[in-house]
Every structure is written in structure tokens, then in C-alpha cells.
C-alpha positions as CSV (number, residue, x, y, z in Angstrom):
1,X,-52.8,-15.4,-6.1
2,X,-52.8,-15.6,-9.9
3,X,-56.3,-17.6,-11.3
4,X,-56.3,-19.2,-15.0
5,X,-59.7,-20.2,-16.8
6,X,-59.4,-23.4,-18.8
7,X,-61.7,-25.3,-20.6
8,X,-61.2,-28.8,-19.8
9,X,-60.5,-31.4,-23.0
10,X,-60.3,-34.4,-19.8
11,X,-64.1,-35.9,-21.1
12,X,-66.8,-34.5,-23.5
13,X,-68.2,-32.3,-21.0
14,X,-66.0,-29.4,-21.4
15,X,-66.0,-28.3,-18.2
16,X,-65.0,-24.3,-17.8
17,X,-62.4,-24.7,-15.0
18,X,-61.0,-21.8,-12.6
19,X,-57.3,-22.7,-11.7
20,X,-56.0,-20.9,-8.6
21,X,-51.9,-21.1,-8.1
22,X,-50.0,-19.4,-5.6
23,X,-46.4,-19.4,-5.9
24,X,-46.4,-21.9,-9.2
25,X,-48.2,-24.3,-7.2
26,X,-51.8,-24.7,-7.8
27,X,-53.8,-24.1,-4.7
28,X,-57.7,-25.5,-6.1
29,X,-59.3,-26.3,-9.2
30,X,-63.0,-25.7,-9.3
31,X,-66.0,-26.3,-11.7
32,X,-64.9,-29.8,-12.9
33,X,-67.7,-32.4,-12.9
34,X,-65.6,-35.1,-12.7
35,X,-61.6,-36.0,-11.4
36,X,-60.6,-35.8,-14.9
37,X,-61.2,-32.2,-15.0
38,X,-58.8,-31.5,-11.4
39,X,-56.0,-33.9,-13.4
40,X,-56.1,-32.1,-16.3
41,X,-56.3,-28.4,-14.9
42,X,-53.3,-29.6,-12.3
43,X,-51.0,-30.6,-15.4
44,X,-52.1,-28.2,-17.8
45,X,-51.0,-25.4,-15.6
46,X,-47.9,-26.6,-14.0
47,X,-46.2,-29.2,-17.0
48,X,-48.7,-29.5,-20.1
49,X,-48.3,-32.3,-22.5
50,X,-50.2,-32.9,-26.0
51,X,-50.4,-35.6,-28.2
52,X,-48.6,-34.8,-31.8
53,X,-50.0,-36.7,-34.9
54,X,-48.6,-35.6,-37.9
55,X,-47.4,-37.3,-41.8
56,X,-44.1,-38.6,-42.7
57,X,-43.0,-39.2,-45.9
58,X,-43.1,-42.8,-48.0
59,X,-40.8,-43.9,-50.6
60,X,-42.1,-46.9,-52.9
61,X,-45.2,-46.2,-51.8
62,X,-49.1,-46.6,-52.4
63,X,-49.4,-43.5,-51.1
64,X,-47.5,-40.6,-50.8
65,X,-47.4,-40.1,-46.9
66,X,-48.0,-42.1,-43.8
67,X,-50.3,-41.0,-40.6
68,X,-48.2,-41.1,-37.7
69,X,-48.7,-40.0,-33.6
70,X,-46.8,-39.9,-30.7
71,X,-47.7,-43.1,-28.3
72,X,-47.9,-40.8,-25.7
73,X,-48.0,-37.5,-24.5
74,X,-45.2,-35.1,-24.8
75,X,-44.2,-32.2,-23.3
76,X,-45.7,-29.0,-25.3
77,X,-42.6,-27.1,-25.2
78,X,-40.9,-29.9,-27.6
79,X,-43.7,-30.1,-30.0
80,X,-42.3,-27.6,-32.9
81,X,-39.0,-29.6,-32.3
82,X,-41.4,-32.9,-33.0
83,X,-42.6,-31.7,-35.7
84,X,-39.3,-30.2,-37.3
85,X,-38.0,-34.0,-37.0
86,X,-40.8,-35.7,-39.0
87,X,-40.9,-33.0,-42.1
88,X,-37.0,-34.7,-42.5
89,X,-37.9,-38.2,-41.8
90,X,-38.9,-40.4,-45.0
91,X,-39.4,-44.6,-44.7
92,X,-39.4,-47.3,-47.5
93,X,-43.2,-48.7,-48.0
94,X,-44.1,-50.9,-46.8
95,X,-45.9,-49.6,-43.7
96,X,-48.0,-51.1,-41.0
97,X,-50.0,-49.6,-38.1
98,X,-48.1,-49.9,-35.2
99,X,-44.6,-49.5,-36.8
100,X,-42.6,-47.4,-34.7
101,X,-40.9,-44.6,-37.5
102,X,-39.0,-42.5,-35.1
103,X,-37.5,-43.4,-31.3
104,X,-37.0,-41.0,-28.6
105,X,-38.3,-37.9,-30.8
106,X,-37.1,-34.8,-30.2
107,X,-35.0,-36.3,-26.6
108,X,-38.7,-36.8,-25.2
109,X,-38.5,-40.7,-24.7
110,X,-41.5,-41.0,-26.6
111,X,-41.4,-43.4,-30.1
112,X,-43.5,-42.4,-33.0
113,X,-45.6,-45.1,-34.7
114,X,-47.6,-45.0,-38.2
115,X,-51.7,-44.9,-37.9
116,X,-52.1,-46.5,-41.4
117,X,-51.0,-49.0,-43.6
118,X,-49.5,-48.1,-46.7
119,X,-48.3,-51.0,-49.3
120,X,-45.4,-50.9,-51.6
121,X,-46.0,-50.6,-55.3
122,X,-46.4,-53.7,-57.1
């Protein structure tokens, strides 16, 4: 039975979890202090996904660069690939929270939107 020691990012706690998995499937999870803590360990060891928030590039803009994020998790094995996208990407100012600046990144199904607003120049 293999065991992995995680620190769980689920709540502020930061719970030090023991993972045991037996045959890829994880068999308990143990020293979470809430449920949080048994999700988290359960995906983190069998299919983990991070948020990505990164910059893309404005044209016409107030400011150089735009915040942006994923609206949802994505799988960590396509995050380089995420990020490779976005260095290529550059928008027209101007930009409003919420705008979505990429679709489907990286064949993930998951849009990127912009975390700022930037205006055009005048």
C-alpha cells in the first residue's frame, strides 16, 4: 500500500493529511478536520486540478497587461500548455472584469476571463 502526506489547501486550517492508495485507488484519508480536507486529498491524489491566473497582453491600453484566471479548475497536467497559450494571446483595450479572453484553453473546456478593468487611451 503506497501512503502520500499532503497538506491540505481545502480551508485555512491546513490540515497535514496521510493518503493511503492501494492499487491507484485511494483506500482512507486521515487527519482532516473537516470534509474539505477527504475531497481534496481524494482528488489531489487521483486527478489534481489548480486554478491558473496569469496576464495577457493589451493593445490601446491604460495599462500594459490585463489580470486574467481560469473560471474554474483545470487539470494540472495542461497548466504549462495554459500558460503557453496566454504569453501569445494580446486583446484590444478596452477590458472589463468578467470578459471572457480565451474559450476552451488549452482543450480543457474551461474559458479564461479578465480580473480587472483596463480602459482604452483617450
Amino acid at each position: 500500500m503506497e501512503e502520500r502526506n499532503l497538506i491540505c489547501i481545502g480551508c485555512p486550517m491546513g490540515c497535514h493529511l496521510t493518503v493511503e492508495i492501494k492499487d491507484g485507488t485511494v483506500v482512507s484519508v486521515s487527519g482532516n478536520t473537516c470534509k474539505r480536507g477527504d475531497s481534496y486529498a481524494r482528488s489531489e491524489v487521483t486527478a489534481p486540478v489548480r486554478v491558473v491566473t496569469s496576464t495577457v497582453k493589451v493593445l490601446c491600453g491604460k495599462a500594459r497587461v490585463v489580470s486574467v484566471k481560469t473560471k474554474k479548475d483545470i487539470p494540472k497536467e495542461k497548466i504549462v500548455a495554459c500558460v503557453e497559450a496566454l504569453k501569445k494571446l494580446q486583446i484590444e483595450a478596452p477590458v472589463h472584469i468578467g470578459d471572457v479572453i480565451a474559450t476552451n484553453i488549452a482543450d480543457t473546456g474551461v474559458d479564461v476571463v479578465a480580473t480587472k478593468n483596463v480602459e482604452a487611451l483617450s
